[in-house]
C-alpha positions as CSV (number, residue, x, y, z in Angstrom):
1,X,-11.6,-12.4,-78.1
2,X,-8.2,-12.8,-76.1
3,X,-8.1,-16.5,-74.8
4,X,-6.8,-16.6,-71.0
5,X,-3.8,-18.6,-70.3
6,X,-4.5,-20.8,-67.5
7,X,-0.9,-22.4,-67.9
8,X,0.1,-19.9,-65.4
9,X,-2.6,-20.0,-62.7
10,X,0.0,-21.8,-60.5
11,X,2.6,-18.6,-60.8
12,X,-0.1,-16.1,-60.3
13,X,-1.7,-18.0,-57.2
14,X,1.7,-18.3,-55.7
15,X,2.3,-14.3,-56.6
16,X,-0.8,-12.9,-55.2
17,X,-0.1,-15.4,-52.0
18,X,3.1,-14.0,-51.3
19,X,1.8,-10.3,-51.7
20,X,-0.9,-11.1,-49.6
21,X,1.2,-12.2,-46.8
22,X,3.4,-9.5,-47.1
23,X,0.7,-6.6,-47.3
24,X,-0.9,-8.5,-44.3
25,X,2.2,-9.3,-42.6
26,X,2.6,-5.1,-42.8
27,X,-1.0,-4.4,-41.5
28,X,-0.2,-7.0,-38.4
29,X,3.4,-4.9,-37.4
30,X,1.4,-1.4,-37.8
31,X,-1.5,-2.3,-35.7
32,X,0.9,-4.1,-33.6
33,X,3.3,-0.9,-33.2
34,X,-0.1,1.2,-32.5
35,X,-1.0,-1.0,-29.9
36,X,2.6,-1.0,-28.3
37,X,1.8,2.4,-27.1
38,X,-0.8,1.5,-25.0
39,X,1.5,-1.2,-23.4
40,X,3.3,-0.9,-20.0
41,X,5.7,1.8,-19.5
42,X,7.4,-0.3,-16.5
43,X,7.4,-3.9,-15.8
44,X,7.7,-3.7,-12.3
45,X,5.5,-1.4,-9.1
46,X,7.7,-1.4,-5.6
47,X,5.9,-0.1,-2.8
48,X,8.1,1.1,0.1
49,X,6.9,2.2,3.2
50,X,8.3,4.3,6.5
51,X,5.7,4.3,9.2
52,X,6.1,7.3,10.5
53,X,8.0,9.4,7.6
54,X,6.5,12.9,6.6
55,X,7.0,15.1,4.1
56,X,8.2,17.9,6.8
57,X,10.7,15.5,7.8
58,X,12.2,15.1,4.3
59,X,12.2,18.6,4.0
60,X,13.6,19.2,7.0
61,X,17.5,21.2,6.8
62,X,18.6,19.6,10.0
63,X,17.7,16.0,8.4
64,X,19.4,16.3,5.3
65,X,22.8,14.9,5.7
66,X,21.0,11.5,7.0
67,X,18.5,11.4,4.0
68,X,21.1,11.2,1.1
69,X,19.4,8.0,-0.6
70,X,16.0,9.5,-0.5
71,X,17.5,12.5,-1.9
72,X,18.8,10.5,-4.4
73,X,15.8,8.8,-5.1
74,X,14.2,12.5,-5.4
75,X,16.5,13.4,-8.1
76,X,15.6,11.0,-10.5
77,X,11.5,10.6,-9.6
78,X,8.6,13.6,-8.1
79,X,8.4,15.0,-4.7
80,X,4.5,15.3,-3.9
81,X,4.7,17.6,-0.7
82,X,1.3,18.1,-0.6
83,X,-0.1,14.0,0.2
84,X,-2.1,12.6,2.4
85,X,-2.8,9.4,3.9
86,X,-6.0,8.6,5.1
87,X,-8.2,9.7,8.2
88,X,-8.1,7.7,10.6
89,X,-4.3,7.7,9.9
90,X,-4.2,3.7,11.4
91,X,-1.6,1.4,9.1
92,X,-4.3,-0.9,8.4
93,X,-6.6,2.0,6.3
94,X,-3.5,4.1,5.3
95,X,-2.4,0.8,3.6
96,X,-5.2,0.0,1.8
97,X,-5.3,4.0,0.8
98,X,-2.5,2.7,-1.5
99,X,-3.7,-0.8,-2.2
100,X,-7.5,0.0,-2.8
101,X,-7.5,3.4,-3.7
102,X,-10.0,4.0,-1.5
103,X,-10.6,5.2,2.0
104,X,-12.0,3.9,4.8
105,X,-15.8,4.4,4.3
106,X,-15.6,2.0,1.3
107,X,-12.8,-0.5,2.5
108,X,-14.6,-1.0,5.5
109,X,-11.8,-1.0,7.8
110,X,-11.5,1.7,9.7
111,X,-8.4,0.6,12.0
112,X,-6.6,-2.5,12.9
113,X,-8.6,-2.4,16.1
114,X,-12.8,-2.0,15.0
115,X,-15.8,-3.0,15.8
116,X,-18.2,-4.9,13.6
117,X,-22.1,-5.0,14.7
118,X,-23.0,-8.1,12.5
119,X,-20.0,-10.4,13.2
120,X,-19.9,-12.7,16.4
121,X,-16.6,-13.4,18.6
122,X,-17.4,-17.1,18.6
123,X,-19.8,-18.9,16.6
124,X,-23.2,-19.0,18.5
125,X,-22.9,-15.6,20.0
126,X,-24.2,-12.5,19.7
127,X,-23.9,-10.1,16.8
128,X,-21.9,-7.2,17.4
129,X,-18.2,-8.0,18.4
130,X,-14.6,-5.8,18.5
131,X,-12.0,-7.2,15.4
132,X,-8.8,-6.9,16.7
133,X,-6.6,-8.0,13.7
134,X,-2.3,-7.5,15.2
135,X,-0.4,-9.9,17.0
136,X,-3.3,-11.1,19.0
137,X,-4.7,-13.6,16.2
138,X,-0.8,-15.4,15.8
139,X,-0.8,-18.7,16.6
140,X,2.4,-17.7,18.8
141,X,3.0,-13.9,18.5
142,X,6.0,-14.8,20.3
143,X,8.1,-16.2,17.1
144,X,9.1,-14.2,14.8
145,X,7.3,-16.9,12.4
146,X,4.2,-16.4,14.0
147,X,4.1,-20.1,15.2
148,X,3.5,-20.6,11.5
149,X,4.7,-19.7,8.0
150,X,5.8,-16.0,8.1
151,X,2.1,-15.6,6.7
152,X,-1.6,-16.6,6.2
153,X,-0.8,-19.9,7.8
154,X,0.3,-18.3,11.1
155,X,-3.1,-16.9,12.0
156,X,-5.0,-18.8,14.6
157,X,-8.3,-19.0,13.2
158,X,-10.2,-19.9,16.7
159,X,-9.1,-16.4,17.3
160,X,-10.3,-14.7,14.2
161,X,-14.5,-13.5,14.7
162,X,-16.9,-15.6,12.9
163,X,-19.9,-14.5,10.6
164,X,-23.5,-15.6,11.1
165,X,-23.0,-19.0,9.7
166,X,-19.9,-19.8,12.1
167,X,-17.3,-18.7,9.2
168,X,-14.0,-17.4,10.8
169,X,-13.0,-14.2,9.1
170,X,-10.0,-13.5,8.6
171,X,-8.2,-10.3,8.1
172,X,-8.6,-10.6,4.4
173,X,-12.5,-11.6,4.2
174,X,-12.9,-8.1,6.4
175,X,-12.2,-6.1,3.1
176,X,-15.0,-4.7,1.1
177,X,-12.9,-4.3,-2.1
178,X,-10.2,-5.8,-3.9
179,X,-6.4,-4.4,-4.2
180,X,-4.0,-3.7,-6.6
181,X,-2.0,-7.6,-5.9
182,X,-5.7,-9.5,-7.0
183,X,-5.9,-7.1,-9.9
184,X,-1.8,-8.1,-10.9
185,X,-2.6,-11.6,-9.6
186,X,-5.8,-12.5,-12.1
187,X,-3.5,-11.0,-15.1
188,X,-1.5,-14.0,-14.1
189,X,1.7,-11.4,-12.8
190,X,3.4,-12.4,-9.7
191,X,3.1,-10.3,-6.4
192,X,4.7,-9.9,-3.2
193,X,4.2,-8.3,-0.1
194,X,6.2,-8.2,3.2
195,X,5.1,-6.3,6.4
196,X,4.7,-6.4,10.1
197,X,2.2,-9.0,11.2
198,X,0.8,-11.9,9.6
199,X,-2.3,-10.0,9.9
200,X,-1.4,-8.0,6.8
201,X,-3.1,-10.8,5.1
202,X,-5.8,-8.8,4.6
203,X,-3.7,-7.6,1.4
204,X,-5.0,-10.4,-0.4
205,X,-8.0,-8.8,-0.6
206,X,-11.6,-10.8,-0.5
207,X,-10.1,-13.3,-2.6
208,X,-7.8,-14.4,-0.4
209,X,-4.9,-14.6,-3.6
210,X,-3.8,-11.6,-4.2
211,X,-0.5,-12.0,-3.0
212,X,1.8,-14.8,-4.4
213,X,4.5,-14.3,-1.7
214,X,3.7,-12.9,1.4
215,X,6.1,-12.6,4.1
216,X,5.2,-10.9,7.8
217,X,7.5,-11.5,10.3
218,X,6.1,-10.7,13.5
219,X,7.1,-7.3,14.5
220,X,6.0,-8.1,18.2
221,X,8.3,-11.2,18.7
222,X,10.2,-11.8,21.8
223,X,13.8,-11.7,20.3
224,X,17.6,-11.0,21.0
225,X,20.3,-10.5,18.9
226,X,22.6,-13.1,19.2
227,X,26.1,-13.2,16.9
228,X,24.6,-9.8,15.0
229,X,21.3,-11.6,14.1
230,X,17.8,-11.1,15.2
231,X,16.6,-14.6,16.8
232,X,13.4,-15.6,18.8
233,X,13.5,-18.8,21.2
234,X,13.0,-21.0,18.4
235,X,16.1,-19.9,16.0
236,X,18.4,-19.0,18.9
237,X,21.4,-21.3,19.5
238,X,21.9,-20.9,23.2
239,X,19.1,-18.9,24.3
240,X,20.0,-19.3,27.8
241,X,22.8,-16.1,27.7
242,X,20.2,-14.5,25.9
243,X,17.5,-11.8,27.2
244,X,14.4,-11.6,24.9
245,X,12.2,-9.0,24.7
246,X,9.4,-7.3,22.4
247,X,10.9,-5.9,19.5
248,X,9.5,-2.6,19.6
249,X,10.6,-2.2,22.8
250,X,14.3,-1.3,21.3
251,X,15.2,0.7,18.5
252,X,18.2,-0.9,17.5
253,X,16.2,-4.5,17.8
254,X,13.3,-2.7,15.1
255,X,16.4,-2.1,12.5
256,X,17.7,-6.0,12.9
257,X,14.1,-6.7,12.6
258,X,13.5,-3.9,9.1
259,X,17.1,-5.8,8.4
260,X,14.8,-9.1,7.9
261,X,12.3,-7.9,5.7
262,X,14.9,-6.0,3.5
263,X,17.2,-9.1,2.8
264,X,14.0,-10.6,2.0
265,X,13.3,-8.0,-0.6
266,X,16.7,-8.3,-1.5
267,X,16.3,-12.0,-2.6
268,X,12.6,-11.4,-4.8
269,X,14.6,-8.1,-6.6
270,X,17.3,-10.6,-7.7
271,X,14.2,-13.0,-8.5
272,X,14.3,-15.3,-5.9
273,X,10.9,-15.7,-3.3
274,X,11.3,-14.1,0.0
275,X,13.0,-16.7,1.8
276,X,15.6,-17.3,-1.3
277,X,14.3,-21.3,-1.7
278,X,12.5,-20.7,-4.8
279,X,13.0,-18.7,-8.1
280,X,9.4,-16.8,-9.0
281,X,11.3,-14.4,-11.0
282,X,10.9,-10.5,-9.6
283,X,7.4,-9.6,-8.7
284,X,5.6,-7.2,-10.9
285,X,3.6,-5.5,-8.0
286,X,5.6,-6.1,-4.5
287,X,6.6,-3.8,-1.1
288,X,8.1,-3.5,2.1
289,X,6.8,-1.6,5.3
290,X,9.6,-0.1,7.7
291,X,9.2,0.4,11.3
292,X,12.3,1.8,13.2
293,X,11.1,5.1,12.5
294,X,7.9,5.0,14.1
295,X,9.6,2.8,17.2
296,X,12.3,5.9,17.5
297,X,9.5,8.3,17.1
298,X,7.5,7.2,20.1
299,X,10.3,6.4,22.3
300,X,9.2,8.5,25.7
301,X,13.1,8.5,26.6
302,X,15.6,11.4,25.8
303,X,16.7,8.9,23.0
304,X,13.4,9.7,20.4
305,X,11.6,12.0,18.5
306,X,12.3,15.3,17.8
307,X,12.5,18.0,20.7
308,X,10.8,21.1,20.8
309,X,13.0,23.5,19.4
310,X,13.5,21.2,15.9
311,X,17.1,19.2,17.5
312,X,16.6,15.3,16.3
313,X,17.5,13.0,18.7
314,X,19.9,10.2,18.3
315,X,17.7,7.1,18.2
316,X,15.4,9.2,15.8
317,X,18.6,9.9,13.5
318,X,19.6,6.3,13.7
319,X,16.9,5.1,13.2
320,X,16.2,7.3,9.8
321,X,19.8,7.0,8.8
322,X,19.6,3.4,9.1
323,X,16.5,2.9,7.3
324,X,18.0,5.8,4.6
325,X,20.8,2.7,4.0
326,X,18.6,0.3,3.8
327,X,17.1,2.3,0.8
328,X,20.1,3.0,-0.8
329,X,20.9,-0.7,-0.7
330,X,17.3,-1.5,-2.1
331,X,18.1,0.7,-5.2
332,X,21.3,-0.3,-6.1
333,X,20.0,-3.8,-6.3
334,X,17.6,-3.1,-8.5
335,X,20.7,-1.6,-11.0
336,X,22.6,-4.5,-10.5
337,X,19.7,-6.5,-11.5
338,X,19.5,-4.2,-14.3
339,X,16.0,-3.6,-13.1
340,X,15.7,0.0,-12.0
341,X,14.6,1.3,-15.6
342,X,12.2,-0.6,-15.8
343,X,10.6,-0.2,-11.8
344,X,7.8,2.2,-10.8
345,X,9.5,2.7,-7.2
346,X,7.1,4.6,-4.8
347,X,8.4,5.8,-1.3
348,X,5.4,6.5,1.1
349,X,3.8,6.0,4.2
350,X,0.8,4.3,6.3
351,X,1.2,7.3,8.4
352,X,2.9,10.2,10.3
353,X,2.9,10.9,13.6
354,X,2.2,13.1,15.9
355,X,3.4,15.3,17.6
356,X,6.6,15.7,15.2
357,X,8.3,17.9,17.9
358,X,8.1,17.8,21.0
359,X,6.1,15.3,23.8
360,X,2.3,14.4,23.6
361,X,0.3,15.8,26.3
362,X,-1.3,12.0,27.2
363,X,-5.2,11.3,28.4
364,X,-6.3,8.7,30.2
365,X,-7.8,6.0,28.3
366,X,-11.1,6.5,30.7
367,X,-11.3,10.2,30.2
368,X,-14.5,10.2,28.0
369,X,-15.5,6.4,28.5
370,X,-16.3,7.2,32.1
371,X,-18.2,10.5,30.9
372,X,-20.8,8.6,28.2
373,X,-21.0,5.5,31.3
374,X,-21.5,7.5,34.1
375,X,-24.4,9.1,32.0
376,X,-25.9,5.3,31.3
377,X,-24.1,5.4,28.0
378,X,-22.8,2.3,27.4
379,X,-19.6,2.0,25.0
380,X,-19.9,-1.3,22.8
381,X,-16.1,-0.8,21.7
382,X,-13.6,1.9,21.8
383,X,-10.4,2.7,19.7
384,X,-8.4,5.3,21.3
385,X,-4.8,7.1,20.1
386,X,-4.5,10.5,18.9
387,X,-8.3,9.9,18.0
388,X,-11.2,8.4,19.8
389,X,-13.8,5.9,17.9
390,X,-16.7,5.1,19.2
391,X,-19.4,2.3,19.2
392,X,-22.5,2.6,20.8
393,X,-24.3,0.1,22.5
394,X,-28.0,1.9,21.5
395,X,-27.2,4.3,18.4
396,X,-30.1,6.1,19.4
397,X,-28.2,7.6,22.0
398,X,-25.6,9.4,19.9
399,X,-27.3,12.7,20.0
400,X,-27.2,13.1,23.7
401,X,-23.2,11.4,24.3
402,X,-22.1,14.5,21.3
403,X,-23.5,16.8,23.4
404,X,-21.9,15.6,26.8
405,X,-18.5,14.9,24.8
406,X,-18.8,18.6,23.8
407,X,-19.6,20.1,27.1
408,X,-16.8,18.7,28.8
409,X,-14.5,21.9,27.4
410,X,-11.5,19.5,27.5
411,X,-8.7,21.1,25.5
412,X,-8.1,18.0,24.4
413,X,-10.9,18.0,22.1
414,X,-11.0,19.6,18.5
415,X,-14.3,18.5,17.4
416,X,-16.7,15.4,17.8
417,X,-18.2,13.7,14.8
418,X,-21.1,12.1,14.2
419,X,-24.6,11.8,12.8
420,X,-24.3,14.6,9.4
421,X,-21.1,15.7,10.4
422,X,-19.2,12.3,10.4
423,X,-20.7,11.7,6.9
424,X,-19.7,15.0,5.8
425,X,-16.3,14.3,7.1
426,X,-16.3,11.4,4.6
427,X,-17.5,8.9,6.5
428,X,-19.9,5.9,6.4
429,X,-23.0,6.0,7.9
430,X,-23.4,3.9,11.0
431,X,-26.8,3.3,10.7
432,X,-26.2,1.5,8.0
433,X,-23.3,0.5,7.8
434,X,-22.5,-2.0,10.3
435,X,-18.9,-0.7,10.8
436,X,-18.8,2.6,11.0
437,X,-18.2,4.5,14.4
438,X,-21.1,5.9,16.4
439,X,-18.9,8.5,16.8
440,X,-15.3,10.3,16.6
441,X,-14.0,12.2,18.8
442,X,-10.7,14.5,16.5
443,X,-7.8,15.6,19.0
444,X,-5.7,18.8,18.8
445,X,-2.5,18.8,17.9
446,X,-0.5,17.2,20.6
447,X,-3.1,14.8,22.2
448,X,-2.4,11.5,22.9
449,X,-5.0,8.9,24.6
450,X,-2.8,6.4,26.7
451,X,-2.5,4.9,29.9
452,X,1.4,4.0,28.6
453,X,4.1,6.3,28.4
454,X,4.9,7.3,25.0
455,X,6.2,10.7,23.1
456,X,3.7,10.7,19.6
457,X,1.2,8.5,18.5
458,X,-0.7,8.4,14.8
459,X,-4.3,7.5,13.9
460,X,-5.6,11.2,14.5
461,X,-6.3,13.9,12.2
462,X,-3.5,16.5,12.6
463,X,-1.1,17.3,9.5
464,X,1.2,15.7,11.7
465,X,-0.3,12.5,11.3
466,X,-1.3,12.6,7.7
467,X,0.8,14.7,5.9
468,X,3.1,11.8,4.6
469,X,6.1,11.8,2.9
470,X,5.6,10.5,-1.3
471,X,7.9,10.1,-3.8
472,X,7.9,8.3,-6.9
473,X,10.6,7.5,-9.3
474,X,13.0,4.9,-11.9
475,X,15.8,5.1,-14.2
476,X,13.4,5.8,-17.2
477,X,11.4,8.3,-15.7
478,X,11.6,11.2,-18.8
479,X,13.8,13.8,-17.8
480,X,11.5,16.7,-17.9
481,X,10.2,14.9,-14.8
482,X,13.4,13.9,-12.9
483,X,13.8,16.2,-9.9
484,X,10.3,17.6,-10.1
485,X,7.9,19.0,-7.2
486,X,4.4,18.6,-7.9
487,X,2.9,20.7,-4.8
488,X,-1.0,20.3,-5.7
489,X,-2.7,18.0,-2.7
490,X,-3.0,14.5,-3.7
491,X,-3.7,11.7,-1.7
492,X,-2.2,8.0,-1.3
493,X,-5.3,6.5,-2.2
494,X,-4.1,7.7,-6.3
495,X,-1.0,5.1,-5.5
496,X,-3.0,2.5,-6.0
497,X,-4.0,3.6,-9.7
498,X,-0.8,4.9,-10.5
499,X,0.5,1.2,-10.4
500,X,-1.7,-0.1,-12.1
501,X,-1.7,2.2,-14.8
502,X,2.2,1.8,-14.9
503,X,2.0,-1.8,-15.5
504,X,-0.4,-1.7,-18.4
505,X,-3.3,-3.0,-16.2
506,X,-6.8,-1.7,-16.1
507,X,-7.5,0.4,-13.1
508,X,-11.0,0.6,-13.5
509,X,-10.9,-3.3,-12.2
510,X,-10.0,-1.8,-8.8
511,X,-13.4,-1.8,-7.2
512,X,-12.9,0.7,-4.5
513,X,-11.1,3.5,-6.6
514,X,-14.1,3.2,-9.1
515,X,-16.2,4.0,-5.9
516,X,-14.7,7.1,-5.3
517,X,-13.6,8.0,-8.6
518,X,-9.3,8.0,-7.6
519,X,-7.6,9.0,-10.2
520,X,-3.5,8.4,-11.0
521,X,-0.7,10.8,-9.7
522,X,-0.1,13.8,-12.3
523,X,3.7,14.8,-13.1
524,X,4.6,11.0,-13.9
525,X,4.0,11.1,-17.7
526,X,2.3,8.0,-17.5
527,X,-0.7,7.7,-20.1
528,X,-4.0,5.8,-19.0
529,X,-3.2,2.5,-20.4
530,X,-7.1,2.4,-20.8
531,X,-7.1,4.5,-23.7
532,X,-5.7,2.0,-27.0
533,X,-5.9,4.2,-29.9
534,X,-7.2,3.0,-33.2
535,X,-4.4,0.7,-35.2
536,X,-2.9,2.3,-38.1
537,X,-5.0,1.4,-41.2
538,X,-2.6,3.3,-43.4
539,X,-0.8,1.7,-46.5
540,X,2.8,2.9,-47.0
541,X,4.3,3.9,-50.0
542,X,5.9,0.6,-50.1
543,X,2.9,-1.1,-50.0
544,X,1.1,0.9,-52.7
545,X,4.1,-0.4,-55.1
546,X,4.1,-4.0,-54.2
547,X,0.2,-4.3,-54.6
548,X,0.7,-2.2,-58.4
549,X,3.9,-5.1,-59.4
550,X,1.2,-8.0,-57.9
551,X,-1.6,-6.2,-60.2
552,X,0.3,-6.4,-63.6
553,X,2.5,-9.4,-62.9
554,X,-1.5,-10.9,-62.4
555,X,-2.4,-9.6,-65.8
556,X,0.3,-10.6,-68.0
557,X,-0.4,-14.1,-66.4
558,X,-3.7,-14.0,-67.0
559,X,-3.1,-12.5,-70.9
560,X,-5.0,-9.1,-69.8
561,X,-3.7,-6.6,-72.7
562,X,-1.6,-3.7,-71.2
């Protein structure tokens, strides 16, 4: 009988230890490389936004030599020239189309002016109450700050409606689902968000801390420009020799006021927060919303739009050149930051607007309110554009004001929605859902309701209106994709998951695009980051070898014959 020799137990232990560690220490790095592929192709989403931009206008031959940073920024990304923003084509929903993934009849907003039947305007009152969320709920729309902090803190909540209890809600409580900046946000990645009124708040979603760094200067100010810079009473150095006015009033004063938000971006891509005081580091999910566009495009003057026979005018080429620069400059600081490889950047819009040549033939606000009131129809609330919405003061009467909406012949009117049909339109149901339209009334092309003068308008129907420009594209974007057309219909709404998907985060934590089952943009090569495959349980060759030396070097310890 061979004898062990336990002299040596100290050698072996330390020799099957080490081979231990190693053969684990492999195992950890292949499961660990498996895993990797399921990791974040980008580190960074940017969201830009031109109200107003569509796809026909980026196509456009007679546009072309004042696009040249958006056709740069096609040549390296995808052109979708089939996308769609939502219906109604309002900034508020064609926003959250992008931040929710969802439309309207699961984010419960259905414009920035609604109506809610179960919130009160002041506590005490009566259920059933319009929610206005623009300028209107600033502490002082006429600062640029709001009369507060650029954000959240410059909404006037004695303004806001309440709920049952007396709760103000605010623009964010309004929302039905979360966004993409909660999702980011509870991952513990930093967001941003800049845009046009404080009201834009209601990106934070239901939470109310989605967004780490919001900045909305008020887009409705009363400024001037004074030394080359965009100034409100409050920031003005002798505002005496100065003559304020609304900022969308001008053209030229929309582009000082874009100018803001873009040197804000500026600062958060080179890692700073939006004001440059603090140093967050560059957000992971952030975006910008341009307006100059949309200002040119409605300007009733010889100066805007786009005239009948296809000639741009020169506000509406300033103002696209102009904003074109702004995206150029946008882009090149994120190579200088070294950042662009590694930046999902997506180039959309809220909306179009219509009509893209020509003048809109306008309506009179009155022109079917009087109608349903002369017939004892009384109107609750009404949102009127390039679309009407409706709410009914008895719902029971919907049958009979379709019917009187629809014998009025008015060749303004393309069709008028409700009961079956708005919910086959893709609509809520406004019996029970309390914020859903009684009824909509969808305008030809062409039709604007307005009692102001104004070329176009958005919030309608038309392809005008929601046939948006969309492009998405970075540094690392695989060449087999660089420069590619994907001309299948998609819809802004698949954004939303697209940026989540890019940054390694789990889109089926994005309540509303659950609901309607959104899925990411094809053509991107971006996998669903959803999927981690199985580590690799395979032993290399390597490993075979060091576990046969371990094996003998344990027996001749031990005194095991060969």
């Amino acid at each position: 009988m061979t004898r062990l020799k336990s002299c040596h137990a100290p050698t072996v232990l330390k020799t099957v230890i080490f081979s231990i560690t190693i053969l684990t220490g492999q195992a950890f790095l292949q499961f660990n490389n498996s895993a990797a592929t399921a990791a974040s192709l980008y580190q960074h989403v940017l969201l830009l936004s031109v109200d107003g931009l569509r796809d026909a206008d980026i196509a456009d031959p007679l546009l072309q030599p004042y696009l040249s940073n958006i056709k740069n920024l096609q040549a390296t990304g995808v052109t979708y020239t089939n996308a769609f923003t939502s219906t109604p084509s309002d900034s508020f929903p064609g926003e959250l189309n992008y931040l929710t993934g969802a439309s309207p009849k699961t984010t419960g907003v259905y414009y920035d002016n609604s109506y809610s039947r179960s919130l009160l305007n002041k506590p005490g009152g009566t259920a059933g109450t319009g929610v206005l969320f623009d300028e209107s709920i600033d502490k002082n729309s006429n600062l640029l700050s709001g009369g507060g902090d650029f954000g959240k803190g410059s909404i006037d909540s004695t303004k806001l409606p309440v709920d049952s209890t007396g709760k103000s809600i605010y623009p964010h409580n309004y929302l039905n689902v979360n966004t993409i900046f909660e999702v980011a946000h509870e991952a513990g990645l930093h967001t941003a968000l800049i845009d046009k009124h404080p009201a834009y708040d209601l990106a934070n979603g239901p939470s109310g801390k989605g967004v780490d760094d919001f900045y909305a200067p008020e887009i409705n100010a009363k400024v001037a420009l004074e030394n080359g810079k965009l100034v409100d009473r409050s920031t003005a150095q002798n505002s005496s020799n100065l003559t304020f006015k609304t900022t969308t009033k001008s053209t030229s004063l929309t582009e000082a006021y874009d100018d803001l938000k873009v040197n804000a971006l500026l600062n958060q891509i080179a890692g700073k927060d939006s004001q440059g005081t603090t140093t967050p580091g560059t957000p992971a999910i952030f975006g910008m919303n341009f307006q100059a566009l949309s200002v040119a495009q409605k300007d009733a003057t010889s100066n805007g739009g786009i005239a009948t026979d296809g000639t741009p005018s020169p506000g509406f080429i300033d103002a696209l050149q102009h904003t074109d620069t702004s995206i150029g400059n946008i882009i090149s600081a994120l190579k200088v930051q070294n950042l662009f490889d590694s930046t999902l950047v997506v180039l959309t819009a809220k909306h179009g607007q219509n009509p893209r040549q020509g003048t809109a033939t306008l309506i009179p606000e009155n022109t079917f309110t009087d109608v349903l009131e002369k017939a004892g129809i009384s109107v609750n609330h009404a949102t009127q554009d390039d679309i009407g919405l409706f709410w009914l003061a008895e719902q029971n009467q919907v049958d009979t004001a379709t019917n009187l909406l629809n014998n009025l012949k008015n060749p303004a009117i393309n069709e008028v929605l409700s009961g079956n049909a708005l919910k086959q339109a893709g609509f809520g149901n406004p019996l029970s859902d309390d914020r859903t339209p009684d009824l909509i009334i969808k305008l030809n092309p062409g039709y604007v309701i307005s009692d102001s003068t104004k070329r176009a308008e958005h919030g309608g129907f038309s392809d005008d209106d929601t046939h948006v420009a969309l492009i998405a594209a970075s540094g690392t974007l695989a060449s087999r994709f660089k420069g590619t057309i994907q001309t299948q219909t998609v819809k802004t709404t698949q954004v939303a998951v697209t940026a989540l998907d890019a940054l390694g985060l789990d889109p089926e934590s994005l309540q509303g695009a659950v609901k309607e089952g959104t899925k990411k943009l094809p053509g991107l090569g971006i996998s669903d980051t959803r999927a981690v495959p199985e580590p690799d349980t395979s032993i290399s060759l390597l490993s075979i070898m060091g576990l046969m030396l371990t094996v003998s070097l344990w027996r001749r310890s031990w005194g095991f014959p060969k």
